[in-house]
MARZA-315591 format. One line per 10 residues: for each residue y, x, z of C-alpha. Coordinates in Angstrom, 3 decimals, padded with zeros to 6 digits. Example, Ala and Ser with C-alpha at 12.3 -4.5 7.8 and 13.67 -1.06 7.14 Angstrom:
% MARZA-315591
-004.500 012.300 007.800 | -001.060 013.670 007.140
END
This chain:
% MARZA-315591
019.929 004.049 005.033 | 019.754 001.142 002.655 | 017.247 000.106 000.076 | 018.230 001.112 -003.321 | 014.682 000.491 -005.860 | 016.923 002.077 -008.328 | 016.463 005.817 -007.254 | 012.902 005.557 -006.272 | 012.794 009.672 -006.540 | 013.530 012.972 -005.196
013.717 016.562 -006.080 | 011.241 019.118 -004.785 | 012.846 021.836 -003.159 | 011.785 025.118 -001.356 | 012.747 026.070 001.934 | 014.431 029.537 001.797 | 013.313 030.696 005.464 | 009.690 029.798 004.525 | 009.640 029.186 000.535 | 007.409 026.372 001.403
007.922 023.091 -000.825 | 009.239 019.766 000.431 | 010.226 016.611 -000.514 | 012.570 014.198 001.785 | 010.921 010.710 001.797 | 013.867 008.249 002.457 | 014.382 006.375 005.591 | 014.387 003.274 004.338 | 010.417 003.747 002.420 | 009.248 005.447 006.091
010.558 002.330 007.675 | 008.999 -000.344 005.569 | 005.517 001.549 005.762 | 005.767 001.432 010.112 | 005.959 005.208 009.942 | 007.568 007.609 012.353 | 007.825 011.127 013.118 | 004.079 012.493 013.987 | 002.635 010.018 011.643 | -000.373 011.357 009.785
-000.412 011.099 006.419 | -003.115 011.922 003.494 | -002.610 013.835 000.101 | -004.581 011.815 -002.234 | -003.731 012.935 -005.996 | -005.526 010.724 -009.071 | -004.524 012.153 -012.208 | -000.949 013.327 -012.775 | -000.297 011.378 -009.344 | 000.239 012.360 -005.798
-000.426 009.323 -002.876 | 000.287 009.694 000.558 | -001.518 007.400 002.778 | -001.365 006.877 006.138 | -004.396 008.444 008.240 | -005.970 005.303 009.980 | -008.504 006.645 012.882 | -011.630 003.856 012.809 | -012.935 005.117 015.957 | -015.620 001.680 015.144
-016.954 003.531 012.198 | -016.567 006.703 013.513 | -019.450 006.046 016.303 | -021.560 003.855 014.189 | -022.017 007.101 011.920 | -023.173 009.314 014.659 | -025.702 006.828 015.783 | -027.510 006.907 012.918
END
């Protein structure tokens, strides 16, 4: 799929066996980010917004908190 910064949207659309929403992120944005199927991704909305981010497991931080 090639990169086209024109059409930087979608269409939500419901799945009829499950009339859950969805939105297809393109190939092209899921292969600039390093993403791949399984990745784990955040809902972060600010505002009128909606930000996925990757989920990035510190396992540093992670057992510095319990120590305390």
């Amino acid at each position: 799929m090639q990169k086209n910064p024109d059409k930087n949207f979608v269409t939500v659309e419901v799945d009829p066996a499950t009339d859950d929403y969805y939105v297809t992120i393109p190939e092209w944005i899921i292969n600039d980010l390093g993403w791949y199927e399984g990745t784990e991704v955040e809902w972060v909305i600010d505002g009128d917004e909606l930000i996925l981010k990757e989920v990035v497991n510190d396992w540093h931080n992670v057992s510095h908190l319990c120590k305390r």
